[in-house]
C-alpha positions in Angstrom: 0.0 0.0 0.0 1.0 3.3 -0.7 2.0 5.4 2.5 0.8 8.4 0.1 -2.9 6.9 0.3 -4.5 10.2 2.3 -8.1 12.1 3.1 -9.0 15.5 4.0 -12.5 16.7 4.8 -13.4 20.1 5.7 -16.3 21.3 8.0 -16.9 25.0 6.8 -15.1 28.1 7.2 -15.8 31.2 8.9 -14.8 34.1 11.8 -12.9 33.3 15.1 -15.3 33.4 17.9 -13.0 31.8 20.7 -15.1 33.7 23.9 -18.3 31.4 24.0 -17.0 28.3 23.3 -16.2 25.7 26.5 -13.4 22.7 25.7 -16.3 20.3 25.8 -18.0 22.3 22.9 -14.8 22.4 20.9 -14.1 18.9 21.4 -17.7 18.0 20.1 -16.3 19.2 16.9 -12.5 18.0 17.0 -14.3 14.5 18.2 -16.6 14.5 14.7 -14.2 15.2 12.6 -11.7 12.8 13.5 -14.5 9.9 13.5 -15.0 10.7 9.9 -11.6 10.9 9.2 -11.2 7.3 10.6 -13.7 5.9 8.6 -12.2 7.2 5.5 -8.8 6.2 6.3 -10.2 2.4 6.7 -11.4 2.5 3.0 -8.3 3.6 2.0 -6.4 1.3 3.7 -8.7 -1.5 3.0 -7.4 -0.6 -0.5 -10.8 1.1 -1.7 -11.3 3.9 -4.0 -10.7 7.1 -3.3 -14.3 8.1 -4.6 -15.8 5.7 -2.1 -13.4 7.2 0.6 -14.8 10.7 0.0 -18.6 9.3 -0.7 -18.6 7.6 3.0 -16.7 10.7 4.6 -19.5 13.5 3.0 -22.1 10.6 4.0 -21.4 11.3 7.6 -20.7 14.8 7.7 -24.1 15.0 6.3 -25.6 12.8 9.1 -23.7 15.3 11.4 -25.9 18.2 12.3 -23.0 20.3 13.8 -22.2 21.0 10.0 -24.9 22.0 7.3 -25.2 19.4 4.7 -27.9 17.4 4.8 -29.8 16.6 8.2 -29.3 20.2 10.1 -29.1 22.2 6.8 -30.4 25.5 6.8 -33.6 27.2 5.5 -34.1 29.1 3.0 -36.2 32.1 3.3 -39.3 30.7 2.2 -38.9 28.7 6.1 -38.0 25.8 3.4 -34.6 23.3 2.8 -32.4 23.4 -0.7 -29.5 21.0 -0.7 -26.8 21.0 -3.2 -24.3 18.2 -4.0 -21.4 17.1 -5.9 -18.7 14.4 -6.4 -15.9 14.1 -9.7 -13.8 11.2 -10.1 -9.9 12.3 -10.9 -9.5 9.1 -13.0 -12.3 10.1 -15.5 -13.1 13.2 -15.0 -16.4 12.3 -14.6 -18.4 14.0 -12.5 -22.1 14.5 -11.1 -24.1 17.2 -9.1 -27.6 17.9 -7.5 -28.8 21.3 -6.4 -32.2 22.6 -5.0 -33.4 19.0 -3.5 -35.7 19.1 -0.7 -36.6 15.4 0.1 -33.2 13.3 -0.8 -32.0 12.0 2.2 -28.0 11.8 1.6 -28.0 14.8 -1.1 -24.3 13.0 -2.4 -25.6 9.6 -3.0 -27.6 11.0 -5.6 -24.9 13.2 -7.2 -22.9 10.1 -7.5 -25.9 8.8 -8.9 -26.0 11.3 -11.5 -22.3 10.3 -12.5 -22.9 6.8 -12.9 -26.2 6.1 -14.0 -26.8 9.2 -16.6 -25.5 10.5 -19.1 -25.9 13.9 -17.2 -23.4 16.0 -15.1 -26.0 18.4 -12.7 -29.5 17.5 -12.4 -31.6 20.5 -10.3 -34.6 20.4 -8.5 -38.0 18.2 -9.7 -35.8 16.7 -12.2 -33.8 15.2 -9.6 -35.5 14.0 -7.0 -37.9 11.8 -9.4 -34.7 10.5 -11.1 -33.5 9.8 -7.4 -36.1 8.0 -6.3 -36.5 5.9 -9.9 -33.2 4.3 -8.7 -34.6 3.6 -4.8 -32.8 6.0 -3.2 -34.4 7.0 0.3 -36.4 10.3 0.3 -37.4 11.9 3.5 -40.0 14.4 4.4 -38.5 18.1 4.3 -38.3 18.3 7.9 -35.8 15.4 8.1 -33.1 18.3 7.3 -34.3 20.5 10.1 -33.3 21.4 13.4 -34.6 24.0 16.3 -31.2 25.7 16.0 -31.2 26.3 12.4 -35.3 27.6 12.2 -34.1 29.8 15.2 -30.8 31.3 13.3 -33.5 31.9 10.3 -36.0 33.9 12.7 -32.7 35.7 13.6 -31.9 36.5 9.7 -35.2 37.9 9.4 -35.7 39.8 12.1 -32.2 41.0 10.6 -33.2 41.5 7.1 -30.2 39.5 5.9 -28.9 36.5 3.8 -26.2 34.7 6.0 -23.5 33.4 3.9 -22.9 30.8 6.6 -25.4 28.1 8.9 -25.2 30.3 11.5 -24.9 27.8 13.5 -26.4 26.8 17.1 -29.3 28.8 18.3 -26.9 30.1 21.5 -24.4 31.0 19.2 -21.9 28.5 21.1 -19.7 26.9 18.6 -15.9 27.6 18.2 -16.7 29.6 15.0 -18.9 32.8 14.9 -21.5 31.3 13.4 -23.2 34.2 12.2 -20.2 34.6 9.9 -19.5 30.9 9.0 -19.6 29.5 5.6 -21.8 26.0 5.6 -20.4 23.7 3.4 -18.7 20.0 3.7 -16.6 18.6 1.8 -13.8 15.7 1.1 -10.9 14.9 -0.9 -8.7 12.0 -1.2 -6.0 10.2 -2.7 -6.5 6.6 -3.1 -3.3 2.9 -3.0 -4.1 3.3 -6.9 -2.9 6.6 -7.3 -7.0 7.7 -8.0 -8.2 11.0 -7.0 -11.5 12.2 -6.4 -13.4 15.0 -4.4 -16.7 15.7 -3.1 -19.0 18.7 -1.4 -22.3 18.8 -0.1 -24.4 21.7 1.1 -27.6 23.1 2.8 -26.8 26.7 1.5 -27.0 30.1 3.2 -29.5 31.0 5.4 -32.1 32.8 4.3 -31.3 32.6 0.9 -33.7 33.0 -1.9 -36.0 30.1 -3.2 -33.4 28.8 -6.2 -30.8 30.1 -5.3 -27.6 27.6 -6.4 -23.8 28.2 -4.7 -20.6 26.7 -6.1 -20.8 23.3 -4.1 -22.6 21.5 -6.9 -21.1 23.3 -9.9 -17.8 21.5 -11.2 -14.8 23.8 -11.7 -16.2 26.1 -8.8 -16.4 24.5 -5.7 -15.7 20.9 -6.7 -12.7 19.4 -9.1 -10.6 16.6 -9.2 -8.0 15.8 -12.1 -5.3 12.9 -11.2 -3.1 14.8 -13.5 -3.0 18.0 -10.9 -5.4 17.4 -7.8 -8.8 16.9 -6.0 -10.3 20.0 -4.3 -13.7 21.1 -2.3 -14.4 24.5 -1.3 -16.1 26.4 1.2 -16.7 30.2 1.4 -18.6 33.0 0.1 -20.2 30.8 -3.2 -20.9 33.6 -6.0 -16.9 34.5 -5.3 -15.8 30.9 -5.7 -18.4 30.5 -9.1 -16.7 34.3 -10.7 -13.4 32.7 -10.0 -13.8 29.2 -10.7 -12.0 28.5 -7.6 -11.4 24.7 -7.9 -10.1 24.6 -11.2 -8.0 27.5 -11.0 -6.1 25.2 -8.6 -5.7 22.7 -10.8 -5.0 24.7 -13.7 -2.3 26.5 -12.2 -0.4 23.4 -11.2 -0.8 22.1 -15.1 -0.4 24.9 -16.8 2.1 27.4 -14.5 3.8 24.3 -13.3 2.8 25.1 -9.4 3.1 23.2 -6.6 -0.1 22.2 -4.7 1.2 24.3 -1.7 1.3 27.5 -4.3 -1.5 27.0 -6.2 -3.7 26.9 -3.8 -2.4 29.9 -1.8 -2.4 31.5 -4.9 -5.9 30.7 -5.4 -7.3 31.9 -2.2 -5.4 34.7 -1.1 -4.5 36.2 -4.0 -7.3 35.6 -6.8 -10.4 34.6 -4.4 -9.3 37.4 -2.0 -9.0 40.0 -4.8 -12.7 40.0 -5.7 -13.6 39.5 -1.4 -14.5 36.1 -1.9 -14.1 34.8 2.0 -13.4 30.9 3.0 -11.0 28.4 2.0 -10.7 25.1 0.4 -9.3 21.3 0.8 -7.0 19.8 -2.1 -4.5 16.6 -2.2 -2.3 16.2 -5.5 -1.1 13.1 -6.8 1.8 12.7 -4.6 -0.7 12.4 -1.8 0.7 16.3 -0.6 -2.2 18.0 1.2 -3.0 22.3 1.2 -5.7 23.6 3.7 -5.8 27.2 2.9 -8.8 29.9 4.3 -8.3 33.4 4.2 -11.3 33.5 7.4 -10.2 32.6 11.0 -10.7 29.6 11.1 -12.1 26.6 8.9 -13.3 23.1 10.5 -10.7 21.0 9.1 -8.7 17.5 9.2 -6.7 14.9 7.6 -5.5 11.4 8.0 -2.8 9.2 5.8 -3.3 5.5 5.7 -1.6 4.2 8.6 -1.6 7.0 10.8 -2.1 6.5 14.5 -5.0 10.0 14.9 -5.7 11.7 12.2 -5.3 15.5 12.4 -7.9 18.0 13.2 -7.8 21.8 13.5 -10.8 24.1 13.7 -8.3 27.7 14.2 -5.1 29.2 12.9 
């Protein structure tokens, strides 16, 4: 096995909030992550694909409603849910996508769905629930996704008159990240024994964000890529900014084309180009070599990784 073989997931990114947080609330997140992580790691080391690595890991940060994808995702402003969803395989660059789905119960399931069983990249709303559940995949009454804390952050939006780029979180506001300025996304990439790459990112959206609306979680070259030639990256942050710069394959791009390393590309890519139009949040990306980059321009971004064989994996929520 190669000792390359690695996973990253990411949890969101957002604005230090360090005052309201206990340990025990921090280390419900560090705890999460690292669980994820470990299941990930055993597909990898069981010598599985790196698209089933990063399927299971977004699986169960969708499951988790500290983060917002899928159960605990936000609401829209319409007091309603919109999920969006994506997964690319680096050894094809085949790739599939949901967005606006309201009763799919894992959101990436059926993006992976769209990869293998269509002939289709994105499929949006209507469209893609009735193809999800013509294949038997599990659909769920809206208020599966929904939590007390998330209608209570929307009451707060309104009352507001704001769109929160972020799941703002817990309705006491106690999480290690501000959560009224945290950027709801989850995501995974990973690099798999048979030198395969492949990334994925799931999504609830922004709170209170118009009916429709569609960020750059489920749009391929924005907030999702994977190429085995240059890298697998998910992104997380302000999602117009990440769409105007193409964010995820700008990475990529600039490690084929400039000749950069992961490390510089994807600095280069959030704090120069991403920053330069005050596009706010960060991203996860592994190259071929198995070399990881976890950049963010916010405070902080929930974040982790784990190589095969490792005794813990490695979590980090601040700077």
């Amino acid at each position: 096995m190669s000792p390359k073989a690695t996973i990253a997931i990411h949890g969101g990114a957002g604005t230090l909030s360090r005052n309201n947080i206990s340990p025990a609330q921090e280390a419900a997140y560090h705890e999460a992550l690292a669980a994820i992580l470990r299941a990930g790691e055993q597909v990898l080391a069981n010598g599985g694909t790196a698209l089933d690595a990063v399927s299971l890991a977004v699986d169960l940060l969708e499951d988790c409603p500290l983060f917002n994808a899928g159960h605990g995702a936000v609401f829209t402003s319409a007091e309603t849910h919109e999920l969006d969803a994506a997964v690319m395989d680096g050894a094809t660059l085949k790739a599939g996508a949901i967005a606006c789905v309201s009763h799919i119960k894992r959101p990436l399931r059926a993006a992976r769905a769209v990869m293998e069983c269509s002939e289709h990249v994105l499929l949006v709303g209507a469209g893609a629930e009735a193809f999800a559940q013509g294949l038997g995949m599990e659909m769920v009454s809206p208020d599966y996704f929904s939590t007390e804390a998330r209608r209570e952050q929307l009451y707060r939006a309104k009352a507001s008159s704001v769109t929160v780029l972020d799941h703002d979180g817990a309705a006491n506001n106690a999480a290690p990240l501000d959560e009224s300025r945290k950027f709801g996304t989850v995501g995974a990439v990973a690099l798999d024994v048979h030198g395969n790459l492949a990334a994925a990112t799931s999504t609830g959206g922004m709170t209170n964000k118009r009916p429709g609306r569609v960020g750059d979680s489920p749009l391929i070259g924005a907030g999702t890529y994977a190429d085995n030639r240059t890298a697998a990256v998910s992104c997380t942050g302000t999602g117009e900014m990440f769409i105007r710069a193409a964010t995820a394959y700008e990475l990529c791009a600039r490690m084929a084309y400039g000749g950069q390393s992961l490390e510089a590309a994807a600095e280069a890519a959030v704090m120069q180009s991403l920053s330069a139009i005050e596009g706010r949040g960060g991203l996860i990306a592994v190259d071929a070599q198995g070399n990881v980059s976890l950049p963010f321009n916010t405070e902080g971004m929930y974040r982790g990784q784990m190589r095969i064989g490792d005794a813990a994996p490695q979590t980090a929520i601040f700077r």
